[in-house]
Jmol script that loads the backbone (N, CA, C; Angstrom):
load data "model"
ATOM      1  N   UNK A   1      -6.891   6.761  -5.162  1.00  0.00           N
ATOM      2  CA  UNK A   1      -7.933   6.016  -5.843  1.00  0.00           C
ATOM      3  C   UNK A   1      -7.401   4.665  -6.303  1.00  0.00           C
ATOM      4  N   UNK A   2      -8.602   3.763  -6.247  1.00  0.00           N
ATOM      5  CA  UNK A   2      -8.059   2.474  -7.161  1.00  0.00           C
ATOM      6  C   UNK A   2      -9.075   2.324  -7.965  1.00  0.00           C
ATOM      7  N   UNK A   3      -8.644   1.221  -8.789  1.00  0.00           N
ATOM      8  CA  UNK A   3     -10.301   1.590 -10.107  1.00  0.00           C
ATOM      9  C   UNK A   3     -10.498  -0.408  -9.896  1.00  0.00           C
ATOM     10  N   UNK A   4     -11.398  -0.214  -9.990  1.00  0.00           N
ATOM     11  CA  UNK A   4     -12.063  -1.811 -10.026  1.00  0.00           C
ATOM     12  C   UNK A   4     -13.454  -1.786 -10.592  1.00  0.00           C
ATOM     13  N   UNK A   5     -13.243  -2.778 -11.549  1.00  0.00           N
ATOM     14  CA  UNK A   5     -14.096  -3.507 -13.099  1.00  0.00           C
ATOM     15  C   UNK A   5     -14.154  -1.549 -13.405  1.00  0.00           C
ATOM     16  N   UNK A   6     -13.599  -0.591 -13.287  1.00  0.00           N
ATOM     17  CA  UNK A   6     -13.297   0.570 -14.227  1.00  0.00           C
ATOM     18  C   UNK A   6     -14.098   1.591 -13.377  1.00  0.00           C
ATOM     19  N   UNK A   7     -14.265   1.313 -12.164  1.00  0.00           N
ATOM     20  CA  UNK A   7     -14.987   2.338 -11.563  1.00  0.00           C
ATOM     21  C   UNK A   7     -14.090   2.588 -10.451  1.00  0.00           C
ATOM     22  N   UNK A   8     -13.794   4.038  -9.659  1.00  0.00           N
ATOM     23  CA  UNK A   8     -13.284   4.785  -9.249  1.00  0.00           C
ATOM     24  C   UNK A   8     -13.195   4.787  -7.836  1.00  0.00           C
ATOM     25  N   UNK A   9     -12.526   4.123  -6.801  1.00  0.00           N
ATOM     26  CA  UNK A   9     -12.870   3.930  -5.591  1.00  0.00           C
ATOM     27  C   UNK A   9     -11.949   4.292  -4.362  1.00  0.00           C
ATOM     28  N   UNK A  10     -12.747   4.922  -3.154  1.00  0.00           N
ATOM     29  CA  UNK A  10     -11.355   5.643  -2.456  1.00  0.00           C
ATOM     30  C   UNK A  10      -9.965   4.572  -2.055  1.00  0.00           C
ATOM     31  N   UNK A  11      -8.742   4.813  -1.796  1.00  0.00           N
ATOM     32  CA  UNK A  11      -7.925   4.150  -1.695  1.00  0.00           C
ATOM     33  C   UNK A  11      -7.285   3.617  -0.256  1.00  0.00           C
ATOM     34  N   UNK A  12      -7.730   2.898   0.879  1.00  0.00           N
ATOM     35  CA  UNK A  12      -7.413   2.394   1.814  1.00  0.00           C
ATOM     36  C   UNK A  12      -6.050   2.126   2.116  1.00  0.00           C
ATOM     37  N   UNK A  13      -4.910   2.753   2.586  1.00  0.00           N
ATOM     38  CA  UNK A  13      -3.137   2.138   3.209  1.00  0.00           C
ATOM     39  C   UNK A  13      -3.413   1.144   3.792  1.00  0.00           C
ATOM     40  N   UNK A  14      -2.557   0.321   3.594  1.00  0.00           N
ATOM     41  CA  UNK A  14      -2.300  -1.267   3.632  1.00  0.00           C
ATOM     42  C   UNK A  14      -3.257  -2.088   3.895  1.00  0.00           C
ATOM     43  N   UNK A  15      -4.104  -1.819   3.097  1.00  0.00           N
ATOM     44  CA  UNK A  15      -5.656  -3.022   2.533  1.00  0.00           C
ATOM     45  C   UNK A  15      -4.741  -3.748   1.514  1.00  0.00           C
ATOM     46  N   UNK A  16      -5.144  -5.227   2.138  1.00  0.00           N
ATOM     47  CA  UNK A  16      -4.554  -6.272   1.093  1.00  0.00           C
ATOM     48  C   UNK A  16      -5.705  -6.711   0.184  1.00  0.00           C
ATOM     49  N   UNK A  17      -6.001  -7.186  -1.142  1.00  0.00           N
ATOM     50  CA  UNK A  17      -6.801  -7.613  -1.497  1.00  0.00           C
ATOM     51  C   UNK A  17      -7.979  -8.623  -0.748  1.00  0.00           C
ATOM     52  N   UNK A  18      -7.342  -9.585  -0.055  1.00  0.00           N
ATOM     53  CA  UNK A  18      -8.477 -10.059   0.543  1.00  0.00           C
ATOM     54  C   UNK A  18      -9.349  -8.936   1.476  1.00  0.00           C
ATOM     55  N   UNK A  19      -8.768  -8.129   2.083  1.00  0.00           N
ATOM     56  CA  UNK A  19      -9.071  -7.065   3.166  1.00  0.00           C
ATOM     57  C   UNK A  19     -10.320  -6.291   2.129  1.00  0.00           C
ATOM     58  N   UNK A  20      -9.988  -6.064   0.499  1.00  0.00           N
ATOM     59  CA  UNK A  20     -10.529  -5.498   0.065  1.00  0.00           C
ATOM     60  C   UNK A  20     -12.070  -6.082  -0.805  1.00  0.00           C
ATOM     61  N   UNK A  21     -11.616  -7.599  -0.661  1.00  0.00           N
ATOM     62  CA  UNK A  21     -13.054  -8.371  -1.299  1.00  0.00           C
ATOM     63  C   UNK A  21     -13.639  -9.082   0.037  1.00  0.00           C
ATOM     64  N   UNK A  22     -13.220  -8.517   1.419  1.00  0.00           N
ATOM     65  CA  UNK A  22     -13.896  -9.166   2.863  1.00  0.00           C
ATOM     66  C   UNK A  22     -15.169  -7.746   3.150  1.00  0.00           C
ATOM     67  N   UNK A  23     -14.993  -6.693   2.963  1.00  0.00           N
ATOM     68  CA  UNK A  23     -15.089  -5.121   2.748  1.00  0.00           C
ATOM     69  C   UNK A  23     -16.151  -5.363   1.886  1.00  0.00           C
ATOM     70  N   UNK A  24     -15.826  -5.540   0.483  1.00  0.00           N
ATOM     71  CA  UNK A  24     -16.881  -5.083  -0.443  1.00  0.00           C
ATOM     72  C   UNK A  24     -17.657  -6.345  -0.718  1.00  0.00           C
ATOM     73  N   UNK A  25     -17.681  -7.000   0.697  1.00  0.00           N
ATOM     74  CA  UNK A  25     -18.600  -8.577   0.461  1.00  0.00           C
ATOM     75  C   UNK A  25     -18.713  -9.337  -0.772  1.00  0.00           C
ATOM     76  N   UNK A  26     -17.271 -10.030  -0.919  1.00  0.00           N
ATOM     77  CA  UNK A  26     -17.325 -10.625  -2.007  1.00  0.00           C
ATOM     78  C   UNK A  26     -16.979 -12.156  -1.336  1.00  0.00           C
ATOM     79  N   UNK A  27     -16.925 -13.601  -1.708  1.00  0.00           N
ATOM     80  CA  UNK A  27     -16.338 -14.712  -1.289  1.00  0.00           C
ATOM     81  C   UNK A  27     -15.055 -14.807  -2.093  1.00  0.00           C
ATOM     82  N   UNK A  28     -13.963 -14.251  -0.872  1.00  0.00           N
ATOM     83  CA  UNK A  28     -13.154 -15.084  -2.036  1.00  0.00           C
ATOM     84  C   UNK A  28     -12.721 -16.335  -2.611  1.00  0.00           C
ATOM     85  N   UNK A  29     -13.577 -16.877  -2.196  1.00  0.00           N
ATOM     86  CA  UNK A  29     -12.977 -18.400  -3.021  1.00  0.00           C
ATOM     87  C   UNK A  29     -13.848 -18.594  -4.197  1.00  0.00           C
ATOM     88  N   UNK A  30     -15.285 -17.571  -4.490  1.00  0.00           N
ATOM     89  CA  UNK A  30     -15.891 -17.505  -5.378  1.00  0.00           C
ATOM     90  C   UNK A  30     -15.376 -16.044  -6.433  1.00  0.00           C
ATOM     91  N   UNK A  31     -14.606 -15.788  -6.466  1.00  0.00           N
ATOM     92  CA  UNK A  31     -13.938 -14.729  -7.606  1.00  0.00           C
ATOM     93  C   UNK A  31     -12.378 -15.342  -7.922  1.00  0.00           C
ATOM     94  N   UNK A  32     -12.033 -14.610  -9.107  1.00  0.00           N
ATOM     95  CA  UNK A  32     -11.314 -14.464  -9.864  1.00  0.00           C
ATOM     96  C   UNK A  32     -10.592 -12.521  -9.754  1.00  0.00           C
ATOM     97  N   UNK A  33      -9.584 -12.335  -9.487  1.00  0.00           N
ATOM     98  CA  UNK A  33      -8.980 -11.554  -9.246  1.00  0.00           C
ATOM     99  C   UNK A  33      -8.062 -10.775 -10.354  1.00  0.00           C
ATOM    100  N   UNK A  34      -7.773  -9.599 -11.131  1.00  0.00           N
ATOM    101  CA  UNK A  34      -6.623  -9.392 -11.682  1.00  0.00           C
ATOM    102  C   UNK A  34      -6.459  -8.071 -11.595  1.00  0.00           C
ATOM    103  N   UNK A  35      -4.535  -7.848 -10.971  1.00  0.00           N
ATOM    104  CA  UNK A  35      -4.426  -6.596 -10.879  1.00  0.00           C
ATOM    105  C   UNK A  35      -3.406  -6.247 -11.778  1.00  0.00           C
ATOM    106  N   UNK A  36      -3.691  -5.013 -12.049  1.00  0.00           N
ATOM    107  CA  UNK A  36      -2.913  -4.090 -13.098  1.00  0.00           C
ATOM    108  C   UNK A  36      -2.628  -5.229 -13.713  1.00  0.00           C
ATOM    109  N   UNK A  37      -3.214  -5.895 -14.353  1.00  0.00           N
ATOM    110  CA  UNK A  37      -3.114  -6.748 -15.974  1.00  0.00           C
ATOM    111  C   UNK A  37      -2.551  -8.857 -15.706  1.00  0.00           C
ATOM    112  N   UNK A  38      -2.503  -8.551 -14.481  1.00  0.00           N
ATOM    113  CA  UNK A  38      -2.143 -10.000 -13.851  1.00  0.00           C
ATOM    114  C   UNK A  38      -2.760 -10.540 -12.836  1.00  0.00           C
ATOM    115  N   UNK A  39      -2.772 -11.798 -13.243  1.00  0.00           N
ATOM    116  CA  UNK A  39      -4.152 -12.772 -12.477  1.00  0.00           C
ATOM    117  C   UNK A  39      -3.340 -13.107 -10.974  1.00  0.00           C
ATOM    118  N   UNK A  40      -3.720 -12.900  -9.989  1.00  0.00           N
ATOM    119  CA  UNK A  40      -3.373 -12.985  -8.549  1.00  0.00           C
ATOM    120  C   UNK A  40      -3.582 -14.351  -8.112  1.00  0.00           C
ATOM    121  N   UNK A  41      -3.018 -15.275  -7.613  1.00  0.00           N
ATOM    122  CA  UNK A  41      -3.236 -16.450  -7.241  1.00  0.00           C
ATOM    123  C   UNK A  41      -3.970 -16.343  -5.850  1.00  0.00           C
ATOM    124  N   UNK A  42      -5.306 -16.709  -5.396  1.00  0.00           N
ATOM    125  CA  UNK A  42      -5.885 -17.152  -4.434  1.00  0.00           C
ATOM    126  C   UNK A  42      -5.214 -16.761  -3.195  1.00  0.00           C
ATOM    127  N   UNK A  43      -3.970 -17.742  -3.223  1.00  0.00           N
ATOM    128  CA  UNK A  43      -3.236 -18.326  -2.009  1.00  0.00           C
ATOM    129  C   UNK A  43      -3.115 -17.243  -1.641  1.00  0.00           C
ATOM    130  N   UNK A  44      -2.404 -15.592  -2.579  1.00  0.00           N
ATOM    131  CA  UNK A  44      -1.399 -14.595  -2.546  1.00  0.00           C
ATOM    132  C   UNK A  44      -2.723 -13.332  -2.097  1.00  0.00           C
ATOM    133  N   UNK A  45      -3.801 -13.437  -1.948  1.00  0.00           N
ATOM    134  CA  UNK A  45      -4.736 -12.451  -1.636  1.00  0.00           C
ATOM    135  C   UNK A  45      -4.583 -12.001  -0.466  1.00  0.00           C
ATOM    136  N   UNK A  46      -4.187 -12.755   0.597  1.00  0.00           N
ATOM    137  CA  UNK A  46      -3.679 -12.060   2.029  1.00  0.00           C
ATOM    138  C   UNK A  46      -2.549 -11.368   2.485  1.00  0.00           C
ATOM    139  N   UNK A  47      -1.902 -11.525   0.851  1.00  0.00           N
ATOM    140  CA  UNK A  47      -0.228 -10.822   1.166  1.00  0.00           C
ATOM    141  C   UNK A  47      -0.452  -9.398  -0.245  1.00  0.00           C
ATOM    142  N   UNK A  48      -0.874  -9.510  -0.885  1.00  0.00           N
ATOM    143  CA  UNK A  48      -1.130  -8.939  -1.720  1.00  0.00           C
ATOM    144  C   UNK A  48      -1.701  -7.378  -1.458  1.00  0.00           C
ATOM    145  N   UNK A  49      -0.880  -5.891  -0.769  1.00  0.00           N
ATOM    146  CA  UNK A  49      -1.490  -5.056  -0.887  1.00  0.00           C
ATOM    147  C   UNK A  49      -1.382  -3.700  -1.688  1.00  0.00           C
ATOM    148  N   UNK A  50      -2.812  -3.390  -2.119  1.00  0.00           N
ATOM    149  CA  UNK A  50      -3.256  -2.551  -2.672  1.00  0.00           C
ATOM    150  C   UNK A  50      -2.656  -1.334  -2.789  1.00  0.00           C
ATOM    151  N   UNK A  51      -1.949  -0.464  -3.791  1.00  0.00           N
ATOM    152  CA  UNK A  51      -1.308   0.523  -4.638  1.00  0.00           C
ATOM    153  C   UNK A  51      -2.114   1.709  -4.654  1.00  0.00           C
ATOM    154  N   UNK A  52      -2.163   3.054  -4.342  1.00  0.00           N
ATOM    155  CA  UNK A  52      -2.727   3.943  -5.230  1.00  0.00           C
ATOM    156  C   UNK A  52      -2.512   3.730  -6.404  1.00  0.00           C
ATOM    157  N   UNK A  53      -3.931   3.866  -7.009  1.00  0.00           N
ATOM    158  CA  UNK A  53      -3.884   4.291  -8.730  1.00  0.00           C
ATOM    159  C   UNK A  53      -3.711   2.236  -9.232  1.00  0.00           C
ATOM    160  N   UNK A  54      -3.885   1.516  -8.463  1.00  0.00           N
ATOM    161  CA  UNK A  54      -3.748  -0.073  -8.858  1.00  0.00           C
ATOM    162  C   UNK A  54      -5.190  -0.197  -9.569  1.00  0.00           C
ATOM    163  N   UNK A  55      -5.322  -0.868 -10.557  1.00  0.00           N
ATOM    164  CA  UNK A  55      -6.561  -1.412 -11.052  1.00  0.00           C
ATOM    165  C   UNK A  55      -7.012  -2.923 -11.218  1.00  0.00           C
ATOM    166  N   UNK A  56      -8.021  -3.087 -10.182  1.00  0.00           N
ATOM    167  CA  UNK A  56      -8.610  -4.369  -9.800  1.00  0.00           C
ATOM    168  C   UNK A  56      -9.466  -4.710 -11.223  1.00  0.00           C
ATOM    169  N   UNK A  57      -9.818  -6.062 -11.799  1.00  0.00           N
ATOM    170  CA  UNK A  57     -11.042  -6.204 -12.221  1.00  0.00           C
ATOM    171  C   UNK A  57     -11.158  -7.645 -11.638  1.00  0.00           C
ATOM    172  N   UNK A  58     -12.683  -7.437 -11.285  1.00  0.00           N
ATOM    173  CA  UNK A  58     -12.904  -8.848  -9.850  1.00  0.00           C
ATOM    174  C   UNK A  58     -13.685  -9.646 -10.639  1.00  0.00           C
ATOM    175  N   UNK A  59     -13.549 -10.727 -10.893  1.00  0.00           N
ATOM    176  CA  UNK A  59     -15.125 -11.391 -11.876  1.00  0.00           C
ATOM    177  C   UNK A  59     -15.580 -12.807 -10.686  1.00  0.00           C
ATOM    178  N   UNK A  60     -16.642 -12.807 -10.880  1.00  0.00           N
ATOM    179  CA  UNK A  60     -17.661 -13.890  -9.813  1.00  0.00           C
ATOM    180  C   UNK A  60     -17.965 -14.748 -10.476  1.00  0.00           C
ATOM    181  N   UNK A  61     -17.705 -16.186  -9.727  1.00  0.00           N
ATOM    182  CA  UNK A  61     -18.425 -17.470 -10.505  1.00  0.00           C
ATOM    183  C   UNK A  61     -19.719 -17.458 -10.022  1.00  0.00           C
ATOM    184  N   UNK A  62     -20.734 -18.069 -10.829  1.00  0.00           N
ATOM    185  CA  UNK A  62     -21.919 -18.170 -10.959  1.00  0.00           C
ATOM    186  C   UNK A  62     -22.403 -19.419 -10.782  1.00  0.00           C
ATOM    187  N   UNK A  63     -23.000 -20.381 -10.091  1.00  0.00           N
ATOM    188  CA  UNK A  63     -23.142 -21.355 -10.288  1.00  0.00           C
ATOM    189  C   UNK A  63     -24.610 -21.469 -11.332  1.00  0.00           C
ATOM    190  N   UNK A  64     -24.692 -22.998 -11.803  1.00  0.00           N
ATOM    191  CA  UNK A  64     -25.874 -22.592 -12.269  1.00  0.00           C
ATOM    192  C   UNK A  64     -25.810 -24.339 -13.567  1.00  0.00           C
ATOM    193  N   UNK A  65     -27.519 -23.998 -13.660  1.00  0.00           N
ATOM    194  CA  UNK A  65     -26.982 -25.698 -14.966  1.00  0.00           C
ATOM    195  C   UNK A  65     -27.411 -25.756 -16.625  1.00  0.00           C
TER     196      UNK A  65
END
end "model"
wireframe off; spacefill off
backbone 0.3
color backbone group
């Protein structure tokens, strides 16, 4: 399992984060990323892979005026 924004999700072997916000249709250049308690730099989302038991929380920019 991995938990992301605190909800419970099956755990994919060697899904990198981007692999994992391309998947759950997210943009990544429109989120903000932090795992197990540290903010992931952009650049590092394609090298970056996913842990059993790792906890994502993903937050989305919004545009808007």
């Amino acid at each position: 399992m991995i938990y992301v924004n605190g909800e419970a999700l099956p755990f994919i072997e060697q899904a990198t984060i981007l692999d994992f916000l391309k998947k759950h249709h997210y943009k990544a250049e429109r989120v903000a990323v932090e795992l197990n308690g540290s903010i992931v730099p952009k650049a590092t989302y394609n090298l970056t892979l996913l842990r059993d038991q790792d906890r994502l929380e993903i937050v989305c920019f919004v545009g808007g005026g």
